[in-house]
N, C-alpha and C positions, 0 to 999 in steps of 0.2 A: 416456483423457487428454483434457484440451478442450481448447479452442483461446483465444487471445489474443482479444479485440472490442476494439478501438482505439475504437470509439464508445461501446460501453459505459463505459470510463476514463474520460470526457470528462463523460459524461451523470452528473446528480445529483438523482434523481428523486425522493428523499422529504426531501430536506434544502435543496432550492433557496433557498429565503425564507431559508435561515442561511448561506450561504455565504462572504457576507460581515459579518465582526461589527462585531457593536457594541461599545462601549466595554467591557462586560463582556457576553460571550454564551458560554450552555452548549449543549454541543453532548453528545447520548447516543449512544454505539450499539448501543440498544436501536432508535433511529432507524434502522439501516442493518436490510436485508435479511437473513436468515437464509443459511446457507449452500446452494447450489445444487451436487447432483451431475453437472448437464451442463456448466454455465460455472460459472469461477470471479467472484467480488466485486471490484472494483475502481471504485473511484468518490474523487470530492471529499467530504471529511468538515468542513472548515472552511479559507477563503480568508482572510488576511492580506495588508498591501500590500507584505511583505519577505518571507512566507513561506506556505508553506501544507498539510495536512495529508489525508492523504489513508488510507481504510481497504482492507485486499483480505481476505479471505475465500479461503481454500482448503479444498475437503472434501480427504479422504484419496485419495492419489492425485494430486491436483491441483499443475500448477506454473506461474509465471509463466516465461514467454516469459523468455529473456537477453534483458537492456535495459539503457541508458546513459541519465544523467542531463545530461546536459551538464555547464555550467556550476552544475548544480545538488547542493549536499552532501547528503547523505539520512543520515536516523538511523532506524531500521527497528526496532520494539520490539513484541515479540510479547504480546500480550495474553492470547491462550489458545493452549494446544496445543501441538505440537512438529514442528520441520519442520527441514530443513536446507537449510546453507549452502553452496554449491561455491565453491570459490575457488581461487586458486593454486596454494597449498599443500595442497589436498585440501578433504574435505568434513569440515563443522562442525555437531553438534548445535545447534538453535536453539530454542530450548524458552522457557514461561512464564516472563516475566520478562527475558528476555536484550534484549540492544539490542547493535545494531549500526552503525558506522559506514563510511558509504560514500564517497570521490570521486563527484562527476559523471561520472569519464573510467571509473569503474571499473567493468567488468557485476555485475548484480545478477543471482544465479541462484540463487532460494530455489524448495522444495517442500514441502511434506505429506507427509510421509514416515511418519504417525500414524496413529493409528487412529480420533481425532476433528479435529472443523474446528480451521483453525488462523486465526486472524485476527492482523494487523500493523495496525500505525501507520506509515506513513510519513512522516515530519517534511522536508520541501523547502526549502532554500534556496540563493537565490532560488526563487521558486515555479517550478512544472512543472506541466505543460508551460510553456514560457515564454507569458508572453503578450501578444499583438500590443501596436502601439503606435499606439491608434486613437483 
């Protein structure tokens, strides 16, 4: 199992110069890094001034940390692969094509529960991390 890097999330190393768009900007993630069996993917995929967009990458086996959005609403849409959901009421198959929505107040505790990577989109609003007012 790996572990959460809080800097890693943060950092945006092959997509920097697109962070933030322009009027019309395409953003690939063929850009984003291939899946990694020690850590899992998590990065900024495209910054907006009301919202923002972010990819993680799980190989099988792999799970994000529980974590809260804040003030922030999440819609969480699986691109490839299949993973689950834990929630309240039990656990939810999360598979190609599904999307999901989350409160800020609410934990998000998704896995890899597959046999191949699973990649998400996270959709943020307002953006997240929050950020400073400098």
């Amino acid at each position: 199992m790996s572990t959460f890097d809080v800097e890693s999330w943060n950092r945006v190393p092959s997509i920097e110069s697109r962070a933030r768009p322009k009027v019309v900007d395409i953003v690939r993630l063929s850009d984003i890094p291939g899946y990694d069996v020690d850590k899992l993917i998590a990065q900024p995929l495209i910054e907006g001034s009301q919202s923002n967009v972010r990819v993680i990458k799980l190989s099988p086996g792999q799970a994000l940390p529980p974590h809260r959005h804040g003030s922030s609403d999440l819609m969480l849409f699986v691109v490839e692969g299949e993973g689950a959901l834990k929630t309240e009421s039990g656990t939810v198959n999360f598979v190609a094509g599904s999307l999901a929505f989350f409160r800020g107040d609410e934990e998000l505790r998704v896995s890899n529960e597959g046999r191949v990577g699973l990649t998400l989109l996270a959709f943020l609003a307002p953006p997240f991390p929050p950020r400073s007012e400098t």
